[in-house]
C-alpha positions as CSV (number, residue, x, y, z in Angstrom):
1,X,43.4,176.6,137.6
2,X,46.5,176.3,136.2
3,X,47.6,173.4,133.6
4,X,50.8,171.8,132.7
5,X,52.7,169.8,130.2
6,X,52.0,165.9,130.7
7,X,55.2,165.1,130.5
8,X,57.0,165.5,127.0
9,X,53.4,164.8,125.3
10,X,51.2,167.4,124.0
11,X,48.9,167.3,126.5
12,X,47.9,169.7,129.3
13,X,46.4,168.5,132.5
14,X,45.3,170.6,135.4
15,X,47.3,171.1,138.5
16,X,44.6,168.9,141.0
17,X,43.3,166.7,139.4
18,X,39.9,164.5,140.9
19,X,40.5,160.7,142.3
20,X,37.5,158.3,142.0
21,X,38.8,155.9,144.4
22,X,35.2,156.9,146.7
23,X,33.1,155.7,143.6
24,X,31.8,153.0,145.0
25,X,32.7,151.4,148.0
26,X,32.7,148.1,147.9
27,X,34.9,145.5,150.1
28,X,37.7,147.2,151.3
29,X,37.4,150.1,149.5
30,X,35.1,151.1,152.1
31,X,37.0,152.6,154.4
32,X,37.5,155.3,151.7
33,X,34.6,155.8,150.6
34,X,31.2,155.3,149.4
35,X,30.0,158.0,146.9
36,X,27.0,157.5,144.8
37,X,26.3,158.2,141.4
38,X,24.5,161.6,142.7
39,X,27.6,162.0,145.0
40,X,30.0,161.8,142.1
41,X,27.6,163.9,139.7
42,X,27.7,167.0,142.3
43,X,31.7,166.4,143.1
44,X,32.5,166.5,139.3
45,X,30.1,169.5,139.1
46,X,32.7,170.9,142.0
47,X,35.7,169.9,139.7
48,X,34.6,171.5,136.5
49,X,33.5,174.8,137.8
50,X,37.0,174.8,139.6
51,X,39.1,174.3,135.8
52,X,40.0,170.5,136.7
53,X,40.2,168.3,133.3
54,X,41.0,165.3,134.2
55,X,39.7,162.4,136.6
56,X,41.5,159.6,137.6
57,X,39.8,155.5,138.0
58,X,41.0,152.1,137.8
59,X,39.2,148.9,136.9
60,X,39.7,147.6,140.3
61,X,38.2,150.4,142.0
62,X,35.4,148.6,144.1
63,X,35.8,145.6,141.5
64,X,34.6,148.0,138.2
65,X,31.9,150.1,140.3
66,X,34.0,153.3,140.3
67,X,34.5,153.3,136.6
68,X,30.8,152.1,136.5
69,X,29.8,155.1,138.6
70,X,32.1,157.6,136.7
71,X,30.8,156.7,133.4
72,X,27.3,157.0,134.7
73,X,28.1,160.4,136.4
74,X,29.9,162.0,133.1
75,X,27.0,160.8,130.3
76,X,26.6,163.6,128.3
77,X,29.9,165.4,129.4
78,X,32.4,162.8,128.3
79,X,34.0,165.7,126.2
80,X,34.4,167.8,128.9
81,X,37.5,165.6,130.4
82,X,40.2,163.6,130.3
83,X,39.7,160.4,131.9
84,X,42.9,158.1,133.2
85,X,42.6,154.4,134.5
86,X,44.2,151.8,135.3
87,X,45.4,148.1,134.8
88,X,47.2,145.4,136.3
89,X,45.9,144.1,139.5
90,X,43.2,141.1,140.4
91,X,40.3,141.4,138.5
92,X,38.9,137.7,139.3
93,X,39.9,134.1,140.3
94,X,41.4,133.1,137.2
95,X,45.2,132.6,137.2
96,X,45.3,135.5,134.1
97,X,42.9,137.7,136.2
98,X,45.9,139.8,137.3
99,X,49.4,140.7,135.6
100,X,50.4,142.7,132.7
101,X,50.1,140.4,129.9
102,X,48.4,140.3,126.5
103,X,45.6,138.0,127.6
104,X,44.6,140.5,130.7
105,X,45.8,144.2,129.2
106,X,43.0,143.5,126.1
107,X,39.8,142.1,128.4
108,X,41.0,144.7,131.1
109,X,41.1,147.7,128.5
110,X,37.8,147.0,127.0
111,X,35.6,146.1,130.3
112,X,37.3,149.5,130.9
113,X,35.6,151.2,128.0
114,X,32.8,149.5,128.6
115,X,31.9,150.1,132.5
116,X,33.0,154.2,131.4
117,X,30.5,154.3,128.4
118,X,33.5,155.4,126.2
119,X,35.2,154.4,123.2
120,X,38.9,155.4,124.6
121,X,40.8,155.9,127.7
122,X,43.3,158.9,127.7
123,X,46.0,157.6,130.3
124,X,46.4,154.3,130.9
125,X,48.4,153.3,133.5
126,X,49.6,150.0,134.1
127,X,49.4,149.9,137.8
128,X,51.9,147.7,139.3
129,X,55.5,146.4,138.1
130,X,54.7,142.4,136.7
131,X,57.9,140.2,137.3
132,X,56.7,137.2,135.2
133,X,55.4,138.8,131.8
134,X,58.2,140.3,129.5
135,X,58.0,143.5,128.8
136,X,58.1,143.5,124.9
137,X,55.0,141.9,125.4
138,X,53.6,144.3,128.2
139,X,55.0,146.8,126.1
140,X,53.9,145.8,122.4
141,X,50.4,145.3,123.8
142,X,50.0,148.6,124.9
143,X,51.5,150.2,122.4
144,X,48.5,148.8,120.2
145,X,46.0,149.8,122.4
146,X,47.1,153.5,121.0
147,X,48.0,152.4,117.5
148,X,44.2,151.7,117.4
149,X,42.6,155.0,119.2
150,X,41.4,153.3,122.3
151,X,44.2,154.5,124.5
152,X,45.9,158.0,123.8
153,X,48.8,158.0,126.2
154,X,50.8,155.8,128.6
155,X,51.2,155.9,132.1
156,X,52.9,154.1,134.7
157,X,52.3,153.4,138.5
158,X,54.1,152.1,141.4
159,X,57.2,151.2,139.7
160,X,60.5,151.4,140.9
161,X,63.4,153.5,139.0
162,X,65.1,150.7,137.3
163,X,61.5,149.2,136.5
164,X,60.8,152.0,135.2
165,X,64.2,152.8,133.0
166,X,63.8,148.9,132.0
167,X,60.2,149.5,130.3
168,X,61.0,152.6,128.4
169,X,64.2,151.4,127.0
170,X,62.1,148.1,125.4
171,X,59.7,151.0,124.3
172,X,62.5,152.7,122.4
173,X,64.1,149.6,121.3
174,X,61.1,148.4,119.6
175,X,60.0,152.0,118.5
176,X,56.9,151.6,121.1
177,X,55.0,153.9,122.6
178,X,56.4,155.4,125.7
179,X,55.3,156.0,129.1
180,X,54.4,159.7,129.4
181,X,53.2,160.1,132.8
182,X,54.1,158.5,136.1
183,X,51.6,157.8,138.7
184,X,53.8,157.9,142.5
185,X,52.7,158.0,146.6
186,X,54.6,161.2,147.0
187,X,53.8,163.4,150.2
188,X,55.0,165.4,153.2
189,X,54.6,162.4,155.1
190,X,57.0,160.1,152.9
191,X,59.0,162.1,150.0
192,X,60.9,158.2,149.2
193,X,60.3,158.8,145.6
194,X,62.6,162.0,145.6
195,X,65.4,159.3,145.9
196,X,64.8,157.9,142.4
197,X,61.4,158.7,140.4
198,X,61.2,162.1,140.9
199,X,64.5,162.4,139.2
200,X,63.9,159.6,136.8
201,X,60.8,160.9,135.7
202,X,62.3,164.2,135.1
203,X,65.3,162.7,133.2
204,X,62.7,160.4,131.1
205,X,60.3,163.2,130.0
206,X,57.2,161.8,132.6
207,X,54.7,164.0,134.4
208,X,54.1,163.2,137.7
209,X,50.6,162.7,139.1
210,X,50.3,162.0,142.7
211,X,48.2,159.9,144.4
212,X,47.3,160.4,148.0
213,X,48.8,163.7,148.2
214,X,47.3,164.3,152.0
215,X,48.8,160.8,153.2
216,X,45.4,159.5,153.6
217,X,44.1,162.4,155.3
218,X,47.3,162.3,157.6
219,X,48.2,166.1,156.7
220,X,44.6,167.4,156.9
221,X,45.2,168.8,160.1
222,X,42.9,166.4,162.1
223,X,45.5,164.2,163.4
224,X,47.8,165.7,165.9
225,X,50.0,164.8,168.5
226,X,47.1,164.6,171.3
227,X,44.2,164.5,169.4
228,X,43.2,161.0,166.6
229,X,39.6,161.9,164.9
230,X,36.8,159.4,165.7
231,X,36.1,158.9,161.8
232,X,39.8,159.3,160.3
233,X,40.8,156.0,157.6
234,X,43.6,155.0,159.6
235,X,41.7,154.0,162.5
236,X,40.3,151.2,160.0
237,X,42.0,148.4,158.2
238,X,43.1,150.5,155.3
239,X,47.1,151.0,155.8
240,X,47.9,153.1,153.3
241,X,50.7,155.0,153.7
242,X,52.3,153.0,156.4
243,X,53.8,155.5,158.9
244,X,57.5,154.9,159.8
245,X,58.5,157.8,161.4
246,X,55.3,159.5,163.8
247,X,57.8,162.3,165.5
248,X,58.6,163.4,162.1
249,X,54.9,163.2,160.9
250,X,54.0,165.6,163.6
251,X,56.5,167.7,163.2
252,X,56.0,168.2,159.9
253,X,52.0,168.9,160.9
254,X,53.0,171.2,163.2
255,X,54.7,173.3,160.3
256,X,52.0,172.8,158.3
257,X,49.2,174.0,161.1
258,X,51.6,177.1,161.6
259,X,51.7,178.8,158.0
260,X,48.3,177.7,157.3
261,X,47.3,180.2,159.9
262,X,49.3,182.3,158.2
263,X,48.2,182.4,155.0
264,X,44.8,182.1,156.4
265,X,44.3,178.4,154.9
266,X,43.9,174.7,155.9
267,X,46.8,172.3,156.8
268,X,45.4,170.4,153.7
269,X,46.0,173.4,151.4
270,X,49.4,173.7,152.5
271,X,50.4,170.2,151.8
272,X,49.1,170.1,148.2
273,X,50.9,173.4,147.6
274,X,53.9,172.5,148.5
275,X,53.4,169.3,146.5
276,X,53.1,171.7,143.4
277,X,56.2,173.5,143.9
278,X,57.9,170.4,142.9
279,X,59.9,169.3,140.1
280,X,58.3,167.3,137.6
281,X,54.9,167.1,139.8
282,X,52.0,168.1,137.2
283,X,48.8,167.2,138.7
284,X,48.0,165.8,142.2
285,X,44.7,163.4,142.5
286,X,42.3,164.4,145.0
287,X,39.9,162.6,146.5
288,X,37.3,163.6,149.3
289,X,34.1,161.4,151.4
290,X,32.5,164.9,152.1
291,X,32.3,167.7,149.5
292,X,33.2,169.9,151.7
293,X,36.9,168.3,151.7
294,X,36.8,168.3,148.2
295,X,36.4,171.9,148.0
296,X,38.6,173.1,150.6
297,X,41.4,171.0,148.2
298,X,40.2,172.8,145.4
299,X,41.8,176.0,147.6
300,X,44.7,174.6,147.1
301,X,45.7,176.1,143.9
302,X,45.2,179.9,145.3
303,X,48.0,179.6,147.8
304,X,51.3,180.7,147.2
305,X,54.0,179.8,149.6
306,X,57.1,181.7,149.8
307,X,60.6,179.8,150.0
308,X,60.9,180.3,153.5
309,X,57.8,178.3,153.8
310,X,58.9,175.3,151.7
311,X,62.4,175.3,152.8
312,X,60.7,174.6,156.4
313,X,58.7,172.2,155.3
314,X,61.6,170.9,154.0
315,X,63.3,170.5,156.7
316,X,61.2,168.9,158.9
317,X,60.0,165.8,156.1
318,X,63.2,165.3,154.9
319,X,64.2,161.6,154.4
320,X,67.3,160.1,155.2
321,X,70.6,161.0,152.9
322,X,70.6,157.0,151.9
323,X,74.0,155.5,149.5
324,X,74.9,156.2,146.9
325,X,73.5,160.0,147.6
326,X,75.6,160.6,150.7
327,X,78.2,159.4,148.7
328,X,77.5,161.8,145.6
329,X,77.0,164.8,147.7
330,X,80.5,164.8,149.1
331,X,82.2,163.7,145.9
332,X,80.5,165.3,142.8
333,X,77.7,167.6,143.6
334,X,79.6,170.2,141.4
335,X,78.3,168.0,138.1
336,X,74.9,167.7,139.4
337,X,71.8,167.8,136.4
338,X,68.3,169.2,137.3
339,X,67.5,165.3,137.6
340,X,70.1,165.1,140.3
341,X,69.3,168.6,142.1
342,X,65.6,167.4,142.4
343,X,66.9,165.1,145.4
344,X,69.5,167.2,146.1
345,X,68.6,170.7,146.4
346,X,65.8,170.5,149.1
347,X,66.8,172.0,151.9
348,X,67.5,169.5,154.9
């Protein structure tokens, strides 16, 4: 397994990293699925032997039962890994049962510890941008969370760039604690945050971990062109990630079918490896119904693709040139940074 730098913090996180979005199952989170305490116990098993360190909840998992069942399925091992969750979206009825301030970061943050048997959390992301609540007070609030051991580092999650650059300059202007990592949808199937977080989060210091690397089992290899399989999550009502572009989704699977047959690997293997050839990409959340996904992810990290391989793979998913980048590449590409060349350097 290899590890990497969070970020600009001192801590080290392995390359894949396991999701426990399956803890559980309930309501919606059904359609991904519906591990068991046992379940999780043998998939963690899985993940240690493999080198991974850190596993990755949120409170509203199956309303609490993933962090329920995670907590349950790590007694005894807490010390063995890092554990990341999450805050921010509707926890209840009440009109403070969602958002990002005081009131619901402090009851979130200890039903957290709580439902995980722990006495800290270390990443905790806030999950989704809140429009209404200020950031110093977003921002203060977490900051004490750390100042008083029950949170180690900060993470982000589905922010946009200038939501992002917004919340860390309040951190520095009030000498709080910064966001260190930055939690993104980022795959073959839609590389949308290449146009500003990916650069962002290089500029700003912040690992990326990816969620839903395999577009929801989209670049497993299952779904082609004339074939849909009979149990796949997008035959359900779960719609993550939308799919705006099928020729290019296919495409880009045909690729991926082609040079895993020639590195002797799954489609699924391909399309976290290439993930990890990124910039500022240092661990990518996996998640798997059947163990036997989870260990053919695991794979992953043994495959080494050469530059013609990514530079095809490249091709094929690459988004649109949208302004201002159009504009930059024929004006001032020769004063490019690495942030910039992260966007701009893929092949297309």
């Amino acid at each position: 397994m290899d590890y990497r730098q969070l970020g600009r913090s001192g801590l080290r996180v392995s390359a894949l990293s396991l999701g426990a979005m399956t803890f559980g199952g309930r309501d919606v989170f059904g359609n991904v699925g519906h591990t068991d305490v046992a379940g999780a116990k043998r998939q963690i098993d899985m993940c240690l032997d493999a080198g991974v360190n850190l596993i990755d909840t949120a409170n509203m998992y199956s309303a609490g039962a993933s962090e329920e069942i995670l907590g349950q399925a790590l007694a005894g091992r807490r010390d063995r890994v890092l554990i990341s969750s999450k805050v921010r979206l509707r926890m209840g009825e009440g009109p403070n049962d969602e958002g990002l301030s005081r009131h619901h970061i402090l009851q979130q943050a200890e039903d957290s510890l709580r439902r995980l048997g722990t006495d800290h959390l270390d990443v905790y992301h806030v999950h989704q941008w809140d429009g209404l609540t200020p950031l110093e007070e977003t921002m203060q609030t977490l900051d004490s969370l750390v100042v008083s051991g029950k949170v180690r580092y900060l993470g982000v999650s589905n922010f946009t760039g200038w939501q992002l650059m917004k919340a860390q300059c309040v951190a520095d202007r009030h000498g709080y604690q910064r966001f260190v990592s930055n939690q993104i949808y980022y795959s073959l199937e839609s590389r949308d945050a290449e146009y500003e977080l990916i650069p962002a989060s290089l500029d700003q210091g912040l690992g990326v971990l990816v969620w839903s690397p395999l577009a929801g089992g989209l670049l497993s290899g299952k779904y082609r062109r004339d074939q849909q399989p009979a149990d796949g999550r997008h035959l359900t009502e779960w719609s993550e990630p939308p799919v705006r572009d099928e020729g290019r989704l296919y495409d880009t699977i045909d690729i991926l079918v082609d040079i895993a047959s020639a590195h002797g690997g799954s489609p699924a293997q391909i399309a976290l490896a290439y993930l990890l050839t990124k910039p500022a990409v240092t661990s990518l959340v996996i998640g798997a119904r059947k163990d036997e996904q989870l260990a053919d992810n695991l794979g992953a990290v043994h495959v080494r693709l050469s530059t013609e391989d990514v530079d095809r793979l490249d091709k094929a998913s690459a988004p649109d040139l949208i302004y201002p980048h159009w504009h930059q590449a024929n004006l001032v590409s020769s004063r490019f940074s690495e942030a910039d060349l992260a966007w701009h350097r893929p092949a297309r």
